[in-house]
KOLNU-170640 format. One record per residue (C-alpha): residue number from 0; residue in one letter; chain; y, z, x. Coordinates in Angstrom, 3 decimals. Example, Ala and Ser with C-alpha at 12.3 -4.5 7.8 and 13.67 -1.06 7.14 Angstrom:
residues 2
[0 'A' 'A' [-4.500 7.800 12.300]]
[1 'S' 'A' [-1.060 7.140 13.670]]
END
This chain:
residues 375
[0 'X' 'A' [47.276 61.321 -5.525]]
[1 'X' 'A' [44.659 58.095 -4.501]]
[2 'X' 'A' [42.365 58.253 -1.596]]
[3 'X' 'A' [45.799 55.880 0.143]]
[4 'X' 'A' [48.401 58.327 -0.369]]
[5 'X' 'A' [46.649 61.343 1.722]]
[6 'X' 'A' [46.754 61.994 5.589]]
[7 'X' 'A' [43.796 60.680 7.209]]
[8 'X' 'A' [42.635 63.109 9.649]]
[9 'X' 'A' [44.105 61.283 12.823]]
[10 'X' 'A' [47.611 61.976 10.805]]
[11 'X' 'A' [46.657 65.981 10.496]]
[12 'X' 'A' [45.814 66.281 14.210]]
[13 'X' 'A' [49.216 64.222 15.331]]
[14 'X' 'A' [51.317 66.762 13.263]]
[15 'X' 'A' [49.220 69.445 14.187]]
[16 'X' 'A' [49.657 68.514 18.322]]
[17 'X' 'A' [52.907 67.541 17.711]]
[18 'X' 'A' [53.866 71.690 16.314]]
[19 'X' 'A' [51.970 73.454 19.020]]
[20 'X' 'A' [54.318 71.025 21.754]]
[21 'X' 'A' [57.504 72.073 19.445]]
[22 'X' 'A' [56.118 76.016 19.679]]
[23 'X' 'A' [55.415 75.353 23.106]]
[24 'X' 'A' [58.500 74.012 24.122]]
[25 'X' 'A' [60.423 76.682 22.276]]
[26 'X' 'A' [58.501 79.203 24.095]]
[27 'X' 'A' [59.462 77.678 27.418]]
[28 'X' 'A' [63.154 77.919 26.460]]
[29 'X' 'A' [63.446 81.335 25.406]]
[30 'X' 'A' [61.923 82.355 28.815]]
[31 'X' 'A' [64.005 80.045 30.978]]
[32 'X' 'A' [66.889 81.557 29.047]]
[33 'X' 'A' [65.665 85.516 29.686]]
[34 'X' 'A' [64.849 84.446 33.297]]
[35 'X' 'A' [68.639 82.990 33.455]]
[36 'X' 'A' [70.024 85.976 31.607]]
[37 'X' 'A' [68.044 87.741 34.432]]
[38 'X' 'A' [70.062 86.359 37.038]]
[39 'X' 'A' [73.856 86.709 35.427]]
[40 'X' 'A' [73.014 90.495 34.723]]
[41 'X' 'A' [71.293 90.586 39.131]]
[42 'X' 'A' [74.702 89.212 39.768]]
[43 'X' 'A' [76.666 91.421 38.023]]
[44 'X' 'A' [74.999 94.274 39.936]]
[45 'X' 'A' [76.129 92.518 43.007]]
[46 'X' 'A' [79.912 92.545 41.771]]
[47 'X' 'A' [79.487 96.320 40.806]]
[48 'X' 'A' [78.396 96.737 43.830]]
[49 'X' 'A' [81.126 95.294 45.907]]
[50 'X' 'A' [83.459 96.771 43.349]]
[51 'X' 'A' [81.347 100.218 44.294]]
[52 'X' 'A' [82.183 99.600 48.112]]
[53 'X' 'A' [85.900 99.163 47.166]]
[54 'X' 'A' [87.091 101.839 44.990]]
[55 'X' 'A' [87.898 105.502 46.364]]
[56 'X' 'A' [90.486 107.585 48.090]]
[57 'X' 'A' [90.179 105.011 51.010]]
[58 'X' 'A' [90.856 102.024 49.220]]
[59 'X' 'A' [89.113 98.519 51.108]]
[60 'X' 'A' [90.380 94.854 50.503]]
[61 'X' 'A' [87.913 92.424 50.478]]
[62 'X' 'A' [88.087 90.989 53.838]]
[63 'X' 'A' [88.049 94.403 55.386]]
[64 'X' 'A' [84.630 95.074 53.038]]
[65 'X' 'A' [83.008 91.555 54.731]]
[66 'X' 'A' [83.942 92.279 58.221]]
[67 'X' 'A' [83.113 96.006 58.532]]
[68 'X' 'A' [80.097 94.354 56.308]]
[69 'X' 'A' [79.516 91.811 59.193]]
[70 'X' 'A' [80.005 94.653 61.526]]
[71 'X' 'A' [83.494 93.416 63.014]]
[72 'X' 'A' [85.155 96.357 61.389]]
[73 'X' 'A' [86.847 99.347 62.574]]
[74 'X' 'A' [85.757 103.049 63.103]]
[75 'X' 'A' [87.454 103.950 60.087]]
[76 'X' 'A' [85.781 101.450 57.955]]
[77 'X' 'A' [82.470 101.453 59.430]]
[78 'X' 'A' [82.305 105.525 58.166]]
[79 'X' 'A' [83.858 104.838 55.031]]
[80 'X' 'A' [81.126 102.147 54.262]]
[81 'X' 'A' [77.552 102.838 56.210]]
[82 'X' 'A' [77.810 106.694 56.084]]
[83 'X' 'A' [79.508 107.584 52.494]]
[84 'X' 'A' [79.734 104.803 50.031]]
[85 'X' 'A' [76.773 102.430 51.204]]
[86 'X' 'A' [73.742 105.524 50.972]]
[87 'X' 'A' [75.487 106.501 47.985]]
[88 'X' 'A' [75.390 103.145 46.237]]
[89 'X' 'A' [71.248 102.453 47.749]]
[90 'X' 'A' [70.060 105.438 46.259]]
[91 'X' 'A' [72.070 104.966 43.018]]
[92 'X' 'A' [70.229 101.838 42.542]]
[93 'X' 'A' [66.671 103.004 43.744]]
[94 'X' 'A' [66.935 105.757 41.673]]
[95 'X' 'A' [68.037 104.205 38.976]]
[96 'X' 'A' [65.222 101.125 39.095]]
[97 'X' 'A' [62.755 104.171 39.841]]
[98 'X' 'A' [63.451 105.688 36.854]]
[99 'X' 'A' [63.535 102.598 34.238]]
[100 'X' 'A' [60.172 101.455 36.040]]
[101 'X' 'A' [58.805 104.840 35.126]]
[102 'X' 'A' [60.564 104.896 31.259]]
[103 'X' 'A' [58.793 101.142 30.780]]
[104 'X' 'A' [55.123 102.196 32.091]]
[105 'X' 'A' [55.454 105.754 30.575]]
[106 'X' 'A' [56.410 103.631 27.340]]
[107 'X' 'A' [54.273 101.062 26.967]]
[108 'X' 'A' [50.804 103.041 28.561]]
[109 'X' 'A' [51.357 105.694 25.520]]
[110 'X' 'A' [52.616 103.161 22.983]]
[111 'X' 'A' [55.496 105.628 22.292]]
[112 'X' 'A' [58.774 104.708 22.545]]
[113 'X' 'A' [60.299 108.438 23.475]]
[114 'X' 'A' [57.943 108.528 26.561]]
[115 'X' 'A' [59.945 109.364 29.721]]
[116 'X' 'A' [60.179 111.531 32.604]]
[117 'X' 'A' [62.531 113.543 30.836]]
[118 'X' 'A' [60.587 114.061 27.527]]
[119 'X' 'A' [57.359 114.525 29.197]]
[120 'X' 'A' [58.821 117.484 30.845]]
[121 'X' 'A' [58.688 115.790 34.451]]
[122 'X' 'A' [62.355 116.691 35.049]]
[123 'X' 'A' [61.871 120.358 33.955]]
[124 'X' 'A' [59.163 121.077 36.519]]
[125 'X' 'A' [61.307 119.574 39.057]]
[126 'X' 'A' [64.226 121.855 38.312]]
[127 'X' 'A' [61.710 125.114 38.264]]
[128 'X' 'A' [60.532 124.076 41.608]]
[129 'X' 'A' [63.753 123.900 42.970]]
[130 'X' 'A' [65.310 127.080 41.221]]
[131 'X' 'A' [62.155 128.228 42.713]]
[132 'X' 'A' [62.764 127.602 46.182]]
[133 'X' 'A' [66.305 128.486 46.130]]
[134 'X' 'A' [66.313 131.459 44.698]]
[135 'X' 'A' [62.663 133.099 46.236]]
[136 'X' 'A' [62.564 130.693 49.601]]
[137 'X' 'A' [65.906 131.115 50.960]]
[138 'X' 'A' [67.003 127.715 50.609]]
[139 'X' 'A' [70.019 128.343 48.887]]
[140 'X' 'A' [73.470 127.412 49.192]]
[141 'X' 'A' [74.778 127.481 53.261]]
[142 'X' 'A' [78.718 127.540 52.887]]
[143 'X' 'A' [81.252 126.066 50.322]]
[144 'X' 'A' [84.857 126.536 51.605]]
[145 'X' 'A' [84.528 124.114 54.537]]
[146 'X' 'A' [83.620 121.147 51.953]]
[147 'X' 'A' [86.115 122.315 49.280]]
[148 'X' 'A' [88.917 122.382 52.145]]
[149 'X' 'A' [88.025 118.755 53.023]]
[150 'X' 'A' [88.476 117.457 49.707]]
[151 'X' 'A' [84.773 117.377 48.880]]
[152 'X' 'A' [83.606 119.499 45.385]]
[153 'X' 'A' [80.165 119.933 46.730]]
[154 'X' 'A' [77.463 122.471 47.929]]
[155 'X' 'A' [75.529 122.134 50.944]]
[156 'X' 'A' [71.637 123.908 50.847]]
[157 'X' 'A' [70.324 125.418 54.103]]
[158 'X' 'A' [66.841 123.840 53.482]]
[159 'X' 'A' [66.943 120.683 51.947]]
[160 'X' 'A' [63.647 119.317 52.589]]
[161 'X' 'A' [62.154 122.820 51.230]]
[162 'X' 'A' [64.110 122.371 47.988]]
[163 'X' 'A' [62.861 118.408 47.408]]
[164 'X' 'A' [59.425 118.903 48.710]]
[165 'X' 'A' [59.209 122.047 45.773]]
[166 'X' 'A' [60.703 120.225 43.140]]
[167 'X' 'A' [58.466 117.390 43.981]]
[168 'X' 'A' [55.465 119.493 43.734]]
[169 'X' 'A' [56.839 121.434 39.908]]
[170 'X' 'A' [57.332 117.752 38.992]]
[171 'X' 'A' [53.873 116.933 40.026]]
[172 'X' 'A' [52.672 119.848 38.166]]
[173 'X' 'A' [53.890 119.141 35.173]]
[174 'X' 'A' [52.267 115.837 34.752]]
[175 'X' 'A' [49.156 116.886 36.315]]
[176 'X' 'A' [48.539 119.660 33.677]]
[177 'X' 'A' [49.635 116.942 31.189]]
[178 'X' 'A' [47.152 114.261 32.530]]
[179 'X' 'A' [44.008 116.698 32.956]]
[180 'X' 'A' [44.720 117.683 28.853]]
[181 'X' 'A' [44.815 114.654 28.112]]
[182 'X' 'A' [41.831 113.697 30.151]]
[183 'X' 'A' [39.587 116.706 29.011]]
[184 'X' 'A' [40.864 116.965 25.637]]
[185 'X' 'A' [41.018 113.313 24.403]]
[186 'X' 'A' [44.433 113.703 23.476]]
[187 'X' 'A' [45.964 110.434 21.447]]
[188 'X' 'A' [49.463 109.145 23.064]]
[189 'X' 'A' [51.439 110.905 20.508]]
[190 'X' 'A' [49.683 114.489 21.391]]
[191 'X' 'A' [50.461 113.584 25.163]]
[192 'X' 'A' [54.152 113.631 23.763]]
[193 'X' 'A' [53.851 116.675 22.356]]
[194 'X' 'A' [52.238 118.405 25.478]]
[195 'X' 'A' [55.028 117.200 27.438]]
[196 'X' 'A' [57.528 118.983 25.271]]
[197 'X' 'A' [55.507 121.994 25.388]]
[198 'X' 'A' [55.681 121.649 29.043]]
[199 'X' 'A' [59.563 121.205 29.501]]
[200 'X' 'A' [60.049 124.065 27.034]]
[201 'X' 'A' [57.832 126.236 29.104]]
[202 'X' 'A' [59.142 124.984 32.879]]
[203 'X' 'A' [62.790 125.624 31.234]]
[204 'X' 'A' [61.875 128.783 30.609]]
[205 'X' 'A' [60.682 129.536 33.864]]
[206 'X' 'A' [63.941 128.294 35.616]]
[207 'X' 'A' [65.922 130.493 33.510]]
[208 'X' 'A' [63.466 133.357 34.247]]
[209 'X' 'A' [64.444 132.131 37.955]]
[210 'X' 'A' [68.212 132.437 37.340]]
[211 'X' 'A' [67.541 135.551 35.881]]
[212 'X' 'A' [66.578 136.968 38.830]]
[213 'X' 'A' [69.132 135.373 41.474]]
[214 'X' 'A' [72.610 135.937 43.443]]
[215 'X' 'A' [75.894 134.387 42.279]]
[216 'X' 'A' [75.676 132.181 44.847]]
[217 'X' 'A' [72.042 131.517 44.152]]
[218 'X' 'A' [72.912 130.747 40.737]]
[219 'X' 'A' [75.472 128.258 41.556]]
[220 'X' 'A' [73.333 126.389 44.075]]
[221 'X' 'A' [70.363 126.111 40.467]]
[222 'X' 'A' [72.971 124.966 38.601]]
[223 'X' 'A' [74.198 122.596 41.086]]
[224 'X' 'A' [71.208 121.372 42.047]]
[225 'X' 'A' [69.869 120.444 38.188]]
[226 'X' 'A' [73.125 118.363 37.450]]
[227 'X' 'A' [71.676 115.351 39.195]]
[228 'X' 'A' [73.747 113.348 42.238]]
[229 'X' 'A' [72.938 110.717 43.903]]
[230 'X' 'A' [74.962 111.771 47.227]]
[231 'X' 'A' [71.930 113.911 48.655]]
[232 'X' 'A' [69.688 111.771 50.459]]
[233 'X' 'A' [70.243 110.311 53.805]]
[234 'X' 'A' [69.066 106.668 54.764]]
[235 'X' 'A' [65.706 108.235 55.460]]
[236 'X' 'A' [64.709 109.492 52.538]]
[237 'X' 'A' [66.312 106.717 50.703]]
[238 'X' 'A' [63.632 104.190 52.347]]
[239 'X' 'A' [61.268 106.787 51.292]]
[240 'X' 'A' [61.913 106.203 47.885]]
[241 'X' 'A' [62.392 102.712 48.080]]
[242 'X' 'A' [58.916 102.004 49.762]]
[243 'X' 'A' [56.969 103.996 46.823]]
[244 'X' 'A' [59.000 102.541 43.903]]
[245 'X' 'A' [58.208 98.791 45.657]]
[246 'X' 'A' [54.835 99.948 46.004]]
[247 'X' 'A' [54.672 100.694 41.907]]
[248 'X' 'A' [56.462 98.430 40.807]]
[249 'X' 'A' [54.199 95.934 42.326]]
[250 'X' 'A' [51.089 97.551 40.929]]
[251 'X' 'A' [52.811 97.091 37.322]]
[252 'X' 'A' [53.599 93.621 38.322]]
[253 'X' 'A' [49.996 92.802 38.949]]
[254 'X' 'A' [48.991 95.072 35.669]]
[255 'X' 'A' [51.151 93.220 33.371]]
[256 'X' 'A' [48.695 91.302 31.155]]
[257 'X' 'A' [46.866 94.888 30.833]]
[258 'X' 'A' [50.412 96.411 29.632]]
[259 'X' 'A' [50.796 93.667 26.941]]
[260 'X' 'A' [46.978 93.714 26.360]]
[261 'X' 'A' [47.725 97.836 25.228]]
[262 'X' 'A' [50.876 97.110 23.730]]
[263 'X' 'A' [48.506 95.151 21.444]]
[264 'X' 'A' [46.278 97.714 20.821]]
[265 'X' 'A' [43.841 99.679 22.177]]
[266 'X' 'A' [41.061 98.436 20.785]]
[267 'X' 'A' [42.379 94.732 21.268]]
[268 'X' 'A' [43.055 95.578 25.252]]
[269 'X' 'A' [39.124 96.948 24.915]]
[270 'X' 'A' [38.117 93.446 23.417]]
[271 'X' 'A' [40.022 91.470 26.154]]
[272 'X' 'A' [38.606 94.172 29.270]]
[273 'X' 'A' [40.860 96.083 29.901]]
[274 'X' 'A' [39.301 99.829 30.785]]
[275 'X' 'A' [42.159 101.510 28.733]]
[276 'X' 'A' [41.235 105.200 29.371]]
[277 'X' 'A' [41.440 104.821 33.265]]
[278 'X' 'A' [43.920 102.106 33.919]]
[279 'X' 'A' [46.271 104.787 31.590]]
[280 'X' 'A' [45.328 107.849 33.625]]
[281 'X' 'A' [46.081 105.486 36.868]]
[282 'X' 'A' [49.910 104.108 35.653]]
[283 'X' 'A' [50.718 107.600 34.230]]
[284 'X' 'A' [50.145 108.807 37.604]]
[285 'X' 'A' [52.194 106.018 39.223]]
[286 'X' 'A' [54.768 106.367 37.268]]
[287 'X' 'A' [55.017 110.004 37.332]]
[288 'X' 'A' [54.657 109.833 40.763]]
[289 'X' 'A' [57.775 107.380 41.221]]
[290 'X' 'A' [59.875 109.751 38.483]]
[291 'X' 'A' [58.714 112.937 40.737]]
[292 'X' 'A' [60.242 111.652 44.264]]
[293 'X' 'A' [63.325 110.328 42.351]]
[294 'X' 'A' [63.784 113.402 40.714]]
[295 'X' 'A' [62.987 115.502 43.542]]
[296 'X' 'A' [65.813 113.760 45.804]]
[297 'X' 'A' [68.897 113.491 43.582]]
[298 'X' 'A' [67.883 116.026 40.733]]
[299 'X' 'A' [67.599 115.810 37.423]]
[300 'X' 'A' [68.954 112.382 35.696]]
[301 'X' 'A' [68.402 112.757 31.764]]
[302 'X' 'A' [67.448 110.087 29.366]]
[303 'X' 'A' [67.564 106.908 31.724]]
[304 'X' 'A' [64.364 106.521 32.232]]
[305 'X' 'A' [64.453 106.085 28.168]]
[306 'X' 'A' [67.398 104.154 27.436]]
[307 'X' 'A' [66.964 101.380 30.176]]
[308 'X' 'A' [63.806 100.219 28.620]]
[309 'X' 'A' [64.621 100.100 25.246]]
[310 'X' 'A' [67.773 98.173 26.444]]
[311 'X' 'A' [65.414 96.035 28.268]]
[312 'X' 'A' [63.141 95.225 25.817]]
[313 'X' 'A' [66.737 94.423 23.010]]
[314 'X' 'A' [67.054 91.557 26.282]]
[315 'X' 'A' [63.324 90.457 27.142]]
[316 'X' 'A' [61.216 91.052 24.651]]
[317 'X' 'A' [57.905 92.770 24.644]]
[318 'X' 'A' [56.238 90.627 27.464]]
[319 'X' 'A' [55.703 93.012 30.203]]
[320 'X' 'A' [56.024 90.091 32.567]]
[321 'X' 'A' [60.113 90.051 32.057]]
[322 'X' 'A' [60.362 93.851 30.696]]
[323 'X' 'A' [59.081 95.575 34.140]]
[324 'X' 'A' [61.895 93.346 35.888]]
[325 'X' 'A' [64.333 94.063 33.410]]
[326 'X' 'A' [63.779 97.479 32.959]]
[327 'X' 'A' [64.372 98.101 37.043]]
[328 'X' 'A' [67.255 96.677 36.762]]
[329 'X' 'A' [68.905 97.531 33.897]]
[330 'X' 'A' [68.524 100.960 35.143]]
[331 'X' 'A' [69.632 100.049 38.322]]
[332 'X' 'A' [72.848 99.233 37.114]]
[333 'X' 'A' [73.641 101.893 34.390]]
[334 'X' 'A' [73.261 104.527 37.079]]
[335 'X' 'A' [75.179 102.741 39.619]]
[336 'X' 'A' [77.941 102.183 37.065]]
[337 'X' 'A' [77.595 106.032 35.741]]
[338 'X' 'A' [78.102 106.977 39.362]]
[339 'X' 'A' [80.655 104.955 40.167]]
[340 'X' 'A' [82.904 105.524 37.044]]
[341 'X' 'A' [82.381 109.510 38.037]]
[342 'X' 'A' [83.506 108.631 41.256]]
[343 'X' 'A' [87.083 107.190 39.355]]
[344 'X' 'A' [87.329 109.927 36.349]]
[345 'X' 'A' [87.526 113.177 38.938]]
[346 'X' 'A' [88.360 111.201 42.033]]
[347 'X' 'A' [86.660 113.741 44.440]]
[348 'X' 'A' [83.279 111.896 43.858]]
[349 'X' 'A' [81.461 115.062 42.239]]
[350 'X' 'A' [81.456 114.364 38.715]]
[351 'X' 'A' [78.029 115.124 38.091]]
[352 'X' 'A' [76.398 111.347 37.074]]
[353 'X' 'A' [73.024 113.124 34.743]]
[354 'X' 'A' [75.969 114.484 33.041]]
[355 'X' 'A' [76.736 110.582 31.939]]
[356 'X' 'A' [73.796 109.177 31.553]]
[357 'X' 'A' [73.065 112.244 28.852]]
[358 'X' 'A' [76.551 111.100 27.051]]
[359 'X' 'A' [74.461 107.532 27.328]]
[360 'X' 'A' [70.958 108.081 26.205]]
[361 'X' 'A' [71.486 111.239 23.660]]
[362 'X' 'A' [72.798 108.842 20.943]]
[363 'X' 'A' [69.996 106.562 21.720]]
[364 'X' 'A' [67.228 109.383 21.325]]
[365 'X' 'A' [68.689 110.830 18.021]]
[366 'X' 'A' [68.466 106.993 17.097]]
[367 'X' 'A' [65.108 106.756 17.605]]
[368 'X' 'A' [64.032 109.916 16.154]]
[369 'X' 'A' [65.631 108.995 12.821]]
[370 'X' 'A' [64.094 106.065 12.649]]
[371 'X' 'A' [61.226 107.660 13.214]]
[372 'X' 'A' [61.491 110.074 10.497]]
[373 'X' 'A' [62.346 107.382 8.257]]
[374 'X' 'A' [59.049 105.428 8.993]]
END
């Protein structure tokens, strides 16, 4: 080849400015179509949710749903809506966007993809602290036949706010003996993992110690009480839960250059700043936090908090900046659509919805644990 047949150097730098716009612009068009996809899934959680509002024994048309809605509906409607179905479907999607928020940080702070609230044995301590209270506080079942003669499969306790406020505190417990291991001992993400399944073998052990030990009726309100339903909490403690899972979520938001920094790495986060040791300890307590009240309020939801990340991530990618979003919401919706479809398979509204969303993310876990044994 002569001296006139090779690129000059102005020839080099064209094609070379010319690629990065080309990477650039393909860049730019996979996240305007995530942030689209974004929206079409949002607005599917808005149909399920006025399809939510409409199905039940007290079936609503559509303009009866806006004008009770607009508050131009009847008695009848107005009870129907605001006092059964509207709490119910609120805290079905706070829990749920609780939960994914805590799978995602849980996740990606650990750089393990079968980090949760229910592997890390978050769930467990918040079943012992209720069994706990139940069983040894006197906050126990009240009465069943007036509820089962109205139609209603469900169990009322006589303390309800000594039940949460105990399985909020075994929940906290659980992470907080996890955290101080892993503090004092150095422990690497994947012996954090491992203490957390030491920790929900040993808190499920201490429930059944706890059953052991109980009434029939005592019994029943344990095993009640660890199926999970999203029917308990009143508006109250529903903007409880909302306020602290905003209040995360927006930490994360802030954090997410540090998440994608330790997805990377932590000795690349190191290199770009990122204090990895303390900004860990500080989202594992956010998010266990977040898991804790969720769990504490509507009992214990398995595996969603580790299937609606991995979903997320099949839809976003690994850029924290769309996968936090994602994550919420995807959860959001499977546990509003688990609850819901309970609500139409036993028609009383009592199907217990941590029931489904084990029949959801059980296949997903013994996916990831073969692939894991394969690697």
């Amino acid at each position: 080849m002569s001296h006139l047949d090779r690129p000059s150097s102005c020839d080099y730098s064209e094609r070379l400015k010319t690629r990065k716009a080309s990477i650039s612009d393909l860049y730019r068009e996979s996240i305007r179509k995530r942030i689209l996809l974004f929206g079409t899934l949002f607005l599917l959680l808005l149909v399920l949710i006025v399809h939510a509002i409409a199905v039940g024994h007290y079936d609503m048309s559509m303009p009866g749903i806006v004008k009770t809605l607009l508050g131009f509906g009847g008695d009848s409607g107005n009870i129907v809506i605001w006092n059964i179905r509207m709490p119910r479907i609120v805290a079905a999607i706070v829990t749920g966007c609780a939960l994914g928020l805590s799978g995602v940080a849980m996740q990606s702070l650990l750089r393990n993809p079968l980090a949760s609230p229910f592997t890390l044995g978050i769930s467990q301590g918040a079943a012992f602290g209720a069994a706990f209270s139940i069983v040894f506080l006197g906050a126990g079942i009240a009465h069943i036949g007036t509820m089962r003669m109205a139609g209603v499969d469900g169990l009322l306790f006589k303390n309800v706010y000594i039940v949460t406020l105990c399985a909020f505190f075994g929940a906290m417990i659980a992470m907080t003996v996890i955290l101080l291991l892993a503090r004092l001992k150095k422990m690497s993400p994947e012996s954090i993992i491992l203490a957390g399944v030491a920790m929900s073998s040993l808190f499920t052990s201490g429930t059944i110690l706890v059953q052991y030990f109980a009434s029939e009726v005592e019994l029943a309100s344990v095993v009640f009480w660890t199926f999970g339903d999203v029917t308990r909490s009143s508006w109250p403690e529903i903007a409880l839960l909302t306020a602290v899972t905003l209040g995360v979520l927006v930490y994360f938001v802030f954090a997410r250059w540090d998440l994608n920094a330790i997805s990377a790495g932590e000795d690349t986060a190191r290199s770009l700043g990122v204090e990895v040791e303390r900004f860990r300890l500080t989202g594992m307590l956010l998010a266990s936090l977040v898991a804790a009240l969720a769990t504490a309020l509507h009992g214990v939801i398995a595996f969603l908090g580790l299937l609606a990340p991995h979903i997320g991530r099949r839809l976003a990618g690994a850029d924290h900046r769309l996968l936090v979003p994602y994550s919420c919401l995807v959860g959001a919706m499977l546990l509003l659509l688990a609850d819901t479809i309970g609500r139409l398979m036993v028609g009383s509204g009592t199907l217990p919805v941590g029931v489904l969303t084990s029949f959801m993310g059980a296949p997903l876990f013994l996916y990831l644990l073969i692939r894991g044994l394969k690697r």
